[in-house]
C-alpha positions in Angstrom: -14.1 112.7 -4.7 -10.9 112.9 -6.9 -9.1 116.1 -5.6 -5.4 117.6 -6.4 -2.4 116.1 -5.0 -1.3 119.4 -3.8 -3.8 120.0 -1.3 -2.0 118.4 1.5 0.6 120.8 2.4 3.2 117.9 3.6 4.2 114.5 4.5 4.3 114.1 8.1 6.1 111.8 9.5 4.1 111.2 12.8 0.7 110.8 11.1 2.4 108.5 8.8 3.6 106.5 11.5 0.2 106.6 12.7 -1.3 105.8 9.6 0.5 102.8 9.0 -0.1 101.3 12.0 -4.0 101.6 11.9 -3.8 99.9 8.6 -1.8 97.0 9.8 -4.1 96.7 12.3 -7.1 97.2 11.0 -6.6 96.6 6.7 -3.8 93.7 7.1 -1.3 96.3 5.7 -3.1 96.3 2.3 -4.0 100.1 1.8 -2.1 101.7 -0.5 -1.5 105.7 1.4 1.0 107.4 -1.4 1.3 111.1 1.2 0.0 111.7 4.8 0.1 114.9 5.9 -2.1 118.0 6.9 -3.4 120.1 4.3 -2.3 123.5 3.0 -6.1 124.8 3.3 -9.2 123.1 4.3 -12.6 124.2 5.4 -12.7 125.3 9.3 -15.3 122.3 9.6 -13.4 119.4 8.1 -11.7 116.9 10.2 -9.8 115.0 8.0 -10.4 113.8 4.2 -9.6 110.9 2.1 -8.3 111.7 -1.3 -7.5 110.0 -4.6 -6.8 111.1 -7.5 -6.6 108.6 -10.9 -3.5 109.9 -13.4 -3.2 108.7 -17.0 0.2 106.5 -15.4 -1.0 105.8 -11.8 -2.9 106.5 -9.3 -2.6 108.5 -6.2 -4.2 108.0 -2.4 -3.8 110.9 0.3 -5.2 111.3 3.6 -4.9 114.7 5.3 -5.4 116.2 8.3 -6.9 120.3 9.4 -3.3 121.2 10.3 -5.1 123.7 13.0 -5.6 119.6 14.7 -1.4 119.4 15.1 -2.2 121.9 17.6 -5.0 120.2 19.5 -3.2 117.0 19.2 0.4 118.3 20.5 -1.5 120.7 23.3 -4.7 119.3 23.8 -3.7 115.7 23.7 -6.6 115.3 21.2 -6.3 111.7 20.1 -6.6 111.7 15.7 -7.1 107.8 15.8 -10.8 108.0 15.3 -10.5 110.5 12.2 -7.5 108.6 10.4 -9.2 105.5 11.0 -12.4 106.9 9.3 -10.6 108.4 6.6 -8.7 104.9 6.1 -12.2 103.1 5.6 -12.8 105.7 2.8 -10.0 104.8 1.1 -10.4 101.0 1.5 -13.7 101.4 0.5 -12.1 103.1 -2.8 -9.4 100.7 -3.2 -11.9 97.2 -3.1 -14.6 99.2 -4.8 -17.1 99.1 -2.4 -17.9 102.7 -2.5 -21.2 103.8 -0.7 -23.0 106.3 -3.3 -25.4 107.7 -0.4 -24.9 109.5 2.7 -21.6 110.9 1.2 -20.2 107.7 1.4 -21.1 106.9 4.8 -23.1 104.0 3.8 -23.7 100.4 4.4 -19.8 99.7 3.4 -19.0 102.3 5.6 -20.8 101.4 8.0 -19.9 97.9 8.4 -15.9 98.2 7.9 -16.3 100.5 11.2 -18.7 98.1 13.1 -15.9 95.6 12.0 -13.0 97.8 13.5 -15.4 98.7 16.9 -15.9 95.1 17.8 -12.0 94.7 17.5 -11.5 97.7 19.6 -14.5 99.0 21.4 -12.5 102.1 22.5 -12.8 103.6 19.4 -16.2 105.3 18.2 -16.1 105.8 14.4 -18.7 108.0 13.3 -20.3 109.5 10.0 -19.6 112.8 10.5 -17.8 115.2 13.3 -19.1 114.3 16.8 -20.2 117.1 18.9 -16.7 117.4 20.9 -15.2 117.4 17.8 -16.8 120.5 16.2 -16.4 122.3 19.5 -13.1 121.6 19.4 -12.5 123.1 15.9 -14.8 125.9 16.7 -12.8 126.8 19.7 -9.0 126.7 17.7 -10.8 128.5 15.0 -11.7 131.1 17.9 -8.2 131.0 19.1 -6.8 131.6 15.9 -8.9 134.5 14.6 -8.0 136.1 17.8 -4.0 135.7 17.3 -4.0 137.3 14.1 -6.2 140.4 15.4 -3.8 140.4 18.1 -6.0 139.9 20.8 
């Protein structure tokens, strides 16, 4: 899933924060996270997405965030641990080469780095895909949104 460094609109220096954190925690410090930011446009139904990119001099590694979740996070005190710490486990899976070629990546590797971080810290649920709450949240701010712009 090699995508274009440009896609994330910004470094941000909370989700960095963040970021850094969950991989001390969870990766021993050992990810390598070049920009962390939220992204300039991505589908209404993405959470959060784990890039790299491989130049001809280096390599890049990006994880962004649906900038319309700043709003739920700031307003909504919607918690974005869950999503960075899946999107994290994407790109450890990239950077030890233990990518998962079914279930877009959601596979035994996958799945076993986040049984790995739950039994360290049950409170966190790390699933394949959006939960339920999740999609209803972005549905709703979507909602919200559409209903700015047409001024209502």
């Amino acid at each position: 899933m090699a995508t274009k460094r440009n896609e994330i609109r910004c470094e941000n220096s909370d989700l960095r924060i963040a970021v850094e954190k969950l991989n001390k925690t969870y990766f021993g410090g050992k990810l390598r996270i070049d920009t962390v930011g939220y992204f300039k446009e991505i589908s209404m139904t993405t959470i959060g997405q784990a890039q790299w990119d491989h130049g001809f001099a280096s390599d890049w590694y990006g994880l962004g965030v649906n900038p319309i979740l700043k709003f739920a996070a700031k307003k909504l005190n919607f918690d974005l641990t869950e999503t960075l710490l899946h999107e994290l486990i994407h790109i450890w899976q990239y950077q030890n080469d233990k990518l998962d070629r079914d279930r877009e990546g959601h596979g035994k590797w996958f799945n076993a780095k986040a049984m790995q971080i739950m039994e360290k810290s049950p409170e966190y649920k790390i699933t394949r895909y959006a939960t339920k709450e999740e999609s209803k949240l972005l549905n709703l701010l979507k909602t919200i949104r559409v209903n700015k712009a047409m001024g209502m």
